[in-house]
C-alpha angles and dihedrals in degrees: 000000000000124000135184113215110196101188128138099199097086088194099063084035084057097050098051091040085069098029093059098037093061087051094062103275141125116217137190122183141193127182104212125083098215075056095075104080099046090046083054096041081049109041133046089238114180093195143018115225091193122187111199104211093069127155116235095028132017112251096239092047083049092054088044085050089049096041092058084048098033129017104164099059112104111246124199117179119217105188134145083232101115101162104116087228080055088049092039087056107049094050083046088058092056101274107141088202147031126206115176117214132284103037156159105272083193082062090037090055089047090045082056099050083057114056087043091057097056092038090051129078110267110279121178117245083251136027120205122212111175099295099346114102111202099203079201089194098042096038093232143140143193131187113209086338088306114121113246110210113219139184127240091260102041088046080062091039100056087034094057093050088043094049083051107046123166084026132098111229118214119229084235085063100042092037084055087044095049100041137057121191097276110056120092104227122200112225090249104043103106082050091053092047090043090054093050086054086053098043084052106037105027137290090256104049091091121046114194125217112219104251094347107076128239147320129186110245 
């Protein structure tokens, strides 16, 4: 899943970046308000992580501004702003959370299951495939009751098929699920990381579609 952190303290950006990365996500970040709504208009986020002291723009002028593009993104504030007029008014302005700095990222990665789980479509806790249990909220899964290891990657990758199910996703939409701006990714990659699912799960688990993507059997 891919998230957009907006945040001008590099420190506590730093320090996200790396915190949430190592939980499964892929994470871009900008630091401008008047930043949010092209990264938006450039990038398949899942979920805005939005600061409100931001140069450039003001945080709250920056979700007005979003809201008017994009109404449908999940929006959790993190701010140092801890009067209850300042918390009324962010979730006014079109923000689906308020965390107040500094906080538990183990309670900030919970907060952002679950908004991803009600903006979602429904998805049951765990999916089952033959033998292969998808354990979809713990991101974890299990061949014949036997634990399967993943990557990172491979861990997006499988969610983001599973999360679409019946569908064939094409490589433009996990490609903009698996990589943030950052990340210098070789032509053959989202092969390499299908063929490991395969290699783990079952050669008949993806199915490609000739010059479409992929879709789960």
């Amino acid at each position: 899943m891919r998230l957009l952190l907006v945040e001008d303290d590099q420190l506590l950006a730093d320090g996200l970046l790396r915190a949430l990365k190592a939980e499964g996500y892929t994470l871009d970040h900008v630091s401008r308000g008047d930043e949010v709504v092209p990264a938006i208009q450039n990038g398949n986020f899942q979920l805005l992580l939005l600061d409100l002291g931001l140069p450039g723009l003001d945080g709250l002028a920056a979700l007005r501004a979003l809201r008017e593009y994009d109404r449908q993104v999940p929006v959790i504030i993190i701010s140092a702003r801890d009067q209850l007029d300042e918390r009324i008014g962010g979730l006014d302005a079109g923000a689906d959370d308020y965390m107040v700095k500094p906080f538990s990222v183990a309670e900030l990665v919970a907060r952002i299951r679950a908004r991803l789980r009600r903006h979602e479509a429904p998805t049951a806790e765990h999916v089952m495939l033959g033998d292969i249990d998808i354990d979809v909220s713990a991101l974890k899964v299990s061949r014949g009751g036997e634990p399967v290891p993943l990557s990172r990657r491979e861990m997006s990758v499988l969610m983001l098929l599973v999360r679409q199910r019946g569908r064939v996703v094409t490589r433009d939409q996990l490609e903009q699920g698996l990589y943030g701006w950052s990340d210098d990714v070789e032509s053959n990659a989202l092969e390499v990381h299908i063929h490991h699912l395969r290699k783990k799960l079952g050669s008949d688990l993806i199915r490609t579609v000739r010059g479409v993507g992929y879709s789960l059997n």
